[in-house]
Structures are given as structure tokens and as C-alpha cells.
C-alpha positions as CSV (number, residue, x, y, z in Angstrom):
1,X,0.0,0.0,0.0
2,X,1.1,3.3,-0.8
3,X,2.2,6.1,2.0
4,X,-0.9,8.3,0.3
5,X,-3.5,5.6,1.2
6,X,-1.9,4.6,4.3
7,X,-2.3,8.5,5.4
8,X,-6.0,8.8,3.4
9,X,-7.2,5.5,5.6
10,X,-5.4,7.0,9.1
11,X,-7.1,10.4,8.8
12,X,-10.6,8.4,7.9
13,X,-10.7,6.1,10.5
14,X,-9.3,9.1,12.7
15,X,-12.2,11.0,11.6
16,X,-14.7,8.5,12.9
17,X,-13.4,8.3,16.1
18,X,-13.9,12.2,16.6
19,X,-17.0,12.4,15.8
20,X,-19.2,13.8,19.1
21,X,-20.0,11.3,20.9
22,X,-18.0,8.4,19.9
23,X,-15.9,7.5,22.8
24,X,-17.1,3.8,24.5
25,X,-15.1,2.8,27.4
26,X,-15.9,3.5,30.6
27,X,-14.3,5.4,33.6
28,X,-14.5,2.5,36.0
29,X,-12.6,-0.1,34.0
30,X,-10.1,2.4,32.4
31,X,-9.4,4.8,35.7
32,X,-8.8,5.5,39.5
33,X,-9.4,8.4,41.2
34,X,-5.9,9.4,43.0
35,X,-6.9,12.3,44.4
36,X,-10.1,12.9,47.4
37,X,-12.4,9.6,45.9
38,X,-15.2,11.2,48.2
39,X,-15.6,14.2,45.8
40,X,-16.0,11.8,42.7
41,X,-18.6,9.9,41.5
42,X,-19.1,7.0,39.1
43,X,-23.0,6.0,37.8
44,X,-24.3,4.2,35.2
45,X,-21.8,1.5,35.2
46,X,-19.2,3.7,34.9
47,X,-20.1,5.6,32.2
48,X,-20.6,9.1,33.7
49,X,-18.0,10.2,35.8
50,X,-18.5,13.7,38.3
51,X,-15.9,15.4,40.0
52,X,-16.7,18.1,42.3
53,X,-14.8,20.8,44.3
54,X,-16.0,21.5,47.7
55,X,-13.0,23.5,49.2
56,X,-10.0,25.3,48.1
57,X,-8.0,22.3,49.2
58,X,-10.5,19.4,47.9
59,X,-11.0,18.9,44.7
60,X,-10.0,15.8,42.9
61,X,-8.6,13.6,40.5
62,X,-8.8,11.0,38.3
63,X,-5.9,9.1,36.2
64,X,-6.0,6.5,33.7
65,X,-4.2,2.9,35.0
66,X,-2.6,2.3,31.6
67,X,0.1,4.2,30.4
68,X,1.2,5.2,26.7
69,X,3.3,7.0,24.6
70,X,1.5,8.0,21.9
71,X,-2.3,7.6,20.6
72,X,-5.4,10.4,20.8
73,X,-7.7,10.4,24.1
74,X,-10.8,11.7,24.4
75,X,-13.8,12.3,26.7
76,X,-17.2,14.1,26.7
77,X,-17.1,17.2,29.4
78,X,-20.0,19.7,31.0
79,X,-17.8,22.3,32.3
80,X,-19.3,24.1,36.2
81,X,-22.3,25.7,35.9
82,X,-22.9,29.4,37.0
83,X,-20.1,31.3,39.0
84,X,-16.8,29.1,37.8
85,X,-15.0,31.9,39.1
86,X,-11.6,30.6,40.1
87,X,-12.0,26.8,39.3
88,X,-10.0,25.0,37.0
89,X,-11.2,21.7,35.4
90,X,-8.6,20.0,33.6
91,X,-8.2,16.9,30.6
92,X,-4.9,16.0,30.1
93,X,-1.9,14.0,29.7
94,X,1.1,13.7,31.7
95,X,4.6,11.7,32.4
96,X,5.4,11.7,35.8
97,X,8.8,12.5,37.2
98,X,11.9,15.0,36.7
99,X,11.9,16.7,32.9
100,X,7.8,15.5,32.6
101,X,6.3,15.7,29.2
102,X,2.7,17.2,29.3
103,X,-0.3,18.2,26.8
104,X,-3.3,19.8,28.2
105,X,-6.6,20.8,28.4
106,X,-7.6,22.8,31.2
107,X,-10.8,25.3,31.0
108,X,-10.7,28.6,33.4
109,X,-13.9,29.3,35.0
110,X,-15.2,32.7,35.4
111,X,-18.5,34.9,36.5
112,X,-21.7,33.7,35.7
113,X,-22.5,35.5,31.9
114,X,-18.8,35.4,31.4
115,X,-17.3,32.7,29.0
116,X,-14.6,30.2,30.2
117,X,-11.4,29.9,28.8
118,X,-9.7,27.0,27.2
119,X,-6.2,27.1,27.7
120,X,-3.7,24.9,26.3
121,X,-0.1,23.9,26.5
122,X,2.7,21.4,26.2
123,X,5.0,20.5,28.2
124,X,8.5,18.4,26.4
125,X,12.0,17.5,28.6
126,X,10.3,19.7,31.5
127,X,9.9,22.6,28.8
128,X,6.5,24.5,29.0
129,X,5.3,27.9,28.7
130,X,3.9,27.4,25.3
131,X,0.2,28.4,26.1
132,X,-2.5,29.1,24.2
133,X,-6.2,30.1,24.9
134,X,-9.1,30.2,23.3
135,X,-12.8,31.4,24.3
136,X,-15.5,28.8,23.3
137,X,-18.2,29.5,20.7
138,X,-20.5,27.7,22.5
139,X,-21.5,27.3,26.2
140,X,-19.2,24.2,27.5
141,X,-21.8,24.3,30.8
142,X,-25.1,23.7,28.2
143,X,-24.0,20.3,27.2
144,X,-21.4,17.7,26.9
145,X,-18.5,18.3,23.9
146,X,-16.3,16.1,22.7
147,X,-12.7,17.0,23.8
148,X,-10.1,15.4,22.4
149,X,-5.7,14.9,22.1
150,X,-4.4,13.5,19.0
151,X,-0.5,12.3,20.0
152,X,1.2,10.8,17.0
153,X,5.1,11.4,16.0
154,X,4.1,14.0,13.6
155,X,2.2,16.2,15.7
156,X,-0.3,16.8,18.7
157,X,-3.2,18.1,17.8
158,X,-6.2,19.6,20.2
159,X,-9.7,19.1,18.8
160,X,-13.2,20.2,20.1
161,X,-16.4,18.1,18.9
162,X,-13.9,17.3,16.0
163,X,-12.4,20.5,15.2
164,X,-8.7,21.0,15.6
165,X,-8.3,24.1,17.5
166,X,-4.5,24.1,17.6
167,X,-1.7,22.1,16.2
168,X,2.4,21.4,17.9
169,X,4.3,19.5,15.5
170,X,7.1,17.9,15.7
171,X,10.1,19.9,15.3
172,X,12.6,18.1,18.0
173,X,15.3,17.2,14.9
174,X,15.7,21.1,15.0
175,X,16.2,21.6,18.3
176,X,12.2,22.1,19.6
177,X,11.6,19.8,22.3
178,X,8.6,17.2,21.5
179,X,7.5,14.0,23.8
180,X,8.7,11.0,22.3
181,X,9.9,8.6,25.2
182,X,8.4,9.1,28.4
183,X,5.0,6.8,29.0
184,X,2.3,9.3,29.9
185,X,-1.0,8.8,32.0
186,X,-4.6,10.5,31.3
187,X,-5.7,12.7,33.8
188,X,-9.0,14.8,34.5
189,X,-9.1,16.5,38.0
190,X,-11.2,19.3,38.9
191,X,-9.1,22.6,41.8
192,X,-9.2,25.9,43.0
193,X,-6.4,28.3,41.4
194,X,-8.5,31.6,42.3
195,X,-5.1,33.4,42.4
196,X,-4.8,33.4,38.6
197,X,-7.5,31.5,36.5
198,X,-10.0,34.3,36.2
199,X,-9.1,37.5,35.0
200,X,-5.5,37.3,36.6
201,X,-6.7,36.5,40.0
202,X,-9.1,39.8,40.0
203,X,-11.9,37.5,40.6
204,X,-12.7,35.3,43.7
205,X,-14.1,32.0,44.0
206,X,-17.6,32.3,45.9
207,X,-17.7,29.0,48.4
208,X,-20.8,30.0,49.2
209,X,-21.7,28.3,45.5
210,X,-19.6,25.3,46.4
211,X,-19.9,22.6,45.6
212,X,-18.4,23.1,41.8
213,X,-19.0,19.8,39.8
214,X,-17.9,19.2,36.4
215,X,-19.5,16.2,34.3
216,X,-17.4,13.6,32.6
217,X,-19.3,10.6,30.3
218,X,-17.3,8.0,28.5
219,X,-13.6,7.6,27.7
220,X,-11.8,6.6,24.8
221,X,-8.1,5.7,24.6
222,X,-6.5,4.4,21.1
223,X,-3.1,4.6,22.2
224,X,0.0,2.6,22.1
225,X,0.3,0.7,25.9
226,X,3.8,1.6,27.4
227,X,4.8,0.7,31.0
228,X,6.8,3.2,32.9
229,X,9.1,0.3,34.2
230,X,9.3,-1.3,30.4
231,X,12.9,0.5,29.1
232,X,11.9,-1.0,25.1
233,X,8.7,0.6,25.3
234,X,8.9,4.0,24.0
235,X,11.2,2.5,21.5
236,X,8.5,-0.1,20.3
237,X,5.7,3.0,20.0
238,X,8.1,5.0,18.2
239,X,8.5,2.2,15.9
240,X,4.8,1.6,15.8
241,X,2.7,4.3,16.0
242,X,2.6,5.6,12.4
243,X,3.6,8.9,11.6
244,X,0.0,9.6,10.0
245,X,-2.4,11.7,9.5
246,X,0.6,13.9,9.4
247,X,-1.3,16.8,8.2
248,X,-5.2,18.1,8.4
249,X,-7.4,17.6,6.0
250,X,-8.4,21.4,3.7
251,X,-11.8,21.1,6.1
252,X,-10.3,20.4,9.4
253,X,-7.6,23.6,8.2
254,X,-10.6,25.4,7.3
255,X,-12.2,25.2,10.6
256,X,-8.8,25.7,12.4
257,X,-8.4,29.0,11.1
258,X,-12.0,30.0,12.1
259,X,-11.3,29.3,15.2
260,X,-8.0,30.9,15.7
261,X,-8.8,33.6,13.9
262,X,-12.3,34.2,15.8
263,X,-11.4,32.9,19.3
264,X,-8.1,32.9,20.2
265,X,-6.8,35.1,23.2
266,X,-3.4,34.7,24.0
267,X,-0.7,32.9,22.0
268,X,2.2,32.7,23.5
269,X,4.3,33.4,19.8
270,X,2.2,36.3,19.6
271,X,3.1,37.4,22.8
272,X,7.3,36.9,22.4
273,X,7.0,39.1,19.0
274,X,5.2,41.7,20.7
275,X,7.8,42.2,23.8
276,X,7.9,39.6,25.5
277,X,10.4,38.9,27.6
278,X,13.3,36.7,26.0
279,X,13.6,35.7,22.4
280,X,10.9,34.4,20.4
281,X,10.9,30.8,20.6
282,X,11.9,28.9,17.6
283,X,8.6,26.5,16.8
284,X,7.1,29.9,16.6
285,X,8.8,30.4,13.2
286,X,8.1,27.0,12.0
287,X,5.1,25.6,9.5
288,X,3.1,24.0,12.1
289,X,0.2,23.0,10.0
């Protein structure tokens, strides 16, 4: 088989994954919860999944028991209702340990009539500081939406009820730091960060609204098993996990730029060539789509 089939069947079959709604497995069999087990809650045979924070020290947390290099992850969220203000609700992946690779999701709360943010960011070698946010063009606390990371050697890729938002490819031959070899977990987790997460910190969490609970249903995980204690693994994924879709499709670019063109609010390149402090960083001068 060709490499331009190979890459028209991986971005199909990717496709049907992303479509809303389309993640099966459960929380139960797939997850714990590492983190204050008395502020989650599992129902319909695991299916649907709440977290809740009741206190600016109790939140809590849930992790996947498998995990991976490589692979996409998704799940089907309903953000805090009402006053958010100073909550953070998080979807994301992490290594654990010194130099942690990291690719998240996490969505600022804010007043009630005031949109949440979706803030991204990866993290390679311990590097970070490459956020970008994003408002929503719809209300995350309506409904569920699909949320889901794409990880593949080519590129990570964010996508929201199947469109990409924002794409980091892989640029580590030139230097850019990009996760390739340390096994990663899932995570979702629901804190307080009222010091920052709405407007700067201006805005206070109101206890007096608490508890704060964000809905989870289903889990998906297509991803390439590697054990933390397994030193062949992440050489085995690399060797596995094909390279494609390498690029999006003229639709999924089309609805990327809508998006980042009507909803961005901070990009960190943006930022550096505007003053920042220090230089710009190099990815930012680099195709990434």
C-alpha cells in the first residue's frame, strides 16, 4: 500500500473516532481516582464520571491505569455551571517525574454570563510555557462536547467536537523539544487556582456556590500501551505508531483558522514578538500546519 493511502485511511478512521460522541469505554474499568475519591462519583456503570470541588483544598482527581506513549484520548465534558470563578477543570496527559512531558486541556472558570477559557499547553523535557487560549463558541456548561488529544510522531493536535483548535508539530530534529519517550498517563481533576485562573486572580471563587462539579461521560483511549518500568517501550511505540495523518485535512484547516482567527486570546508566539520577555521561541517560526 502506498504512503498516500496509508495517510488517506489513518485520517478516515481518525475522523470516525472524533466524531461527538463516539468515545465507548468506561471510567470504572479504564481509571482511578488518585486524588479525594469522596468528591467523585461513578454512575451508570461507569459511564458518567463527576468530580466536584467543595473547598479550596478538595477537589479531585482521576488518572488512567494504563500508560502510553503515543495515541489520541478523548472524553465528553460539561464544564461548572454558573459562577466558575476561580476553578479550574482540567483533561490532560502527563509523564510523571523529573523533565515531565505534558499536553493539556484545562478550562478557566469565570463569572456567571462570562465565557470560560480553554487554555492549552505542552509541556516536552520539562519545557513548557507554550500556552495558548481560546474562548468557546458555544456554552461548555449547556452540554457535553467532545474534547479530544491526538499524539502521534508528527504532531499533537487539540480538537473540540472534531475540530482541531490548535496544532504542535514535531520539530525536536531542529532543536524544539517534543514528547517521544516518556510513557504518559490520562488525567482529569477538577481545583481551585483563584489566584490566577480568572481575569489574573481579580476575581474570587464564591464558596458560598460550592460545591463546583464538572460532568465527565465515557472515555476513549487508542493509544500505544507503554509501562513506565518497560525500558523498550517507548522504543516499540516510536516504531509503531505511524507517523500519520501527518497533516489536516483542507476542512479540518478550514475550521482551524475559524477558530483561531475568531477565538483565540493569548498565543504565546504572539506574545514573544510583541515584547515579551526573551527571544521568540523557535517553533514559533516554523510551519506547524
Amino acid at each position: 500500500m502506498g504512503m498516500s493511502m496509508r495517510a488517506l485511511l489513518a485520517v478516515v478512521a481518525f475522523a470516525a473516532v472524533l466524531r461527538l460522541g463516539r468515545v465507548s469505554a468506561n471510567f470504572a474499568d479504564l481509571c482511578d481516582i488518585t486524588w479525594e475519591p469522596q468528591n467523585a462519583a461513578m454512575t451508570d456503570g461507569g459511564e458518567h464520571l463527576t468530580l466536584s470541588l467543595v473547598s479550596n483544598i478538595s477537589g479531585s482527581m482521576l488518572r488512567t491505569k494504563k500508560t502510553f506513549i503515543y495515541g489520541s484520548i478523548s472524553t465528553l465534558i460539561k464544564l461548572v455551571k454558573g459562577n466558575s470563578a476561580g476553578t479550574v477543570t482540567t483533561y490532560y496527559t502527563s509523564s510523571v517525574g523529573d523533565d515531565h512531558d505534558e499536553i493539556d486541556f484545562e478550562f478557566l472558570g469565570n463569572e456567571t454570563g462570562q465565557p470560560y477559557t480553554i487554555h492549552t499547553n505542552v509541556f516536552a523535557d520539562g519545557v513548557g510555557a507554550k500556552e495558548v487560549q481560546f474562548y468557546p463558541w458555544f456554552d461548555p456548561t449547556d452540554d457535553f462536547h467532545n474534547y479530544t488529544i491526538l499524539w502521534n510522531p508528527s504532531m499533537i493536535v487539540w480538537f473540540v467536537d472534531s475540530i482541531p483548535i490548535r496544532v504542535f508539530r514535531n520539530y525536536a530534529s531542529k532543536g524544539v523539544p517534543f514528547p517521544t519517550k516518556r510513557p504518559m498517563y490520562g488525567f482529569s481533576s477538577i481545583w481551585s487556582a483563584d489566584d490566577w485562573a480568572t481575569q489574573g486572580g481579580r476575581v474570587k471563587t464564591d464558596w458560598t456556590k460550592a460545591p463546583f462539579v464538572a460532568e465527565y461521560n465515557n472515555m476513549g483511549l487508542d493509544v500505544c500501551e507503554c509501562s513506565g518500568a518497560d525500558a523498550e517501550c517507548a522504543a516499540r511505540c516510536n516504531k509503531d505508531t505511524p507517523p500519520e495523518p501527518s497533516q489536516l485535512t483542507k476542512e479540518q484547516m478550514r475550521k482551524l483558522r475559524a477558530v483561531q482567527l475568531g477565538y483565540t486570546i493569548y498565543d504565546y508566539c504572539a506574545k514573544a514578538r510583541d515584547g515579551g520577555k526573551g527571544p521568540v521561541p523557535p517553533e514559533c517560526d516554523m510551519e506547524q500546519y
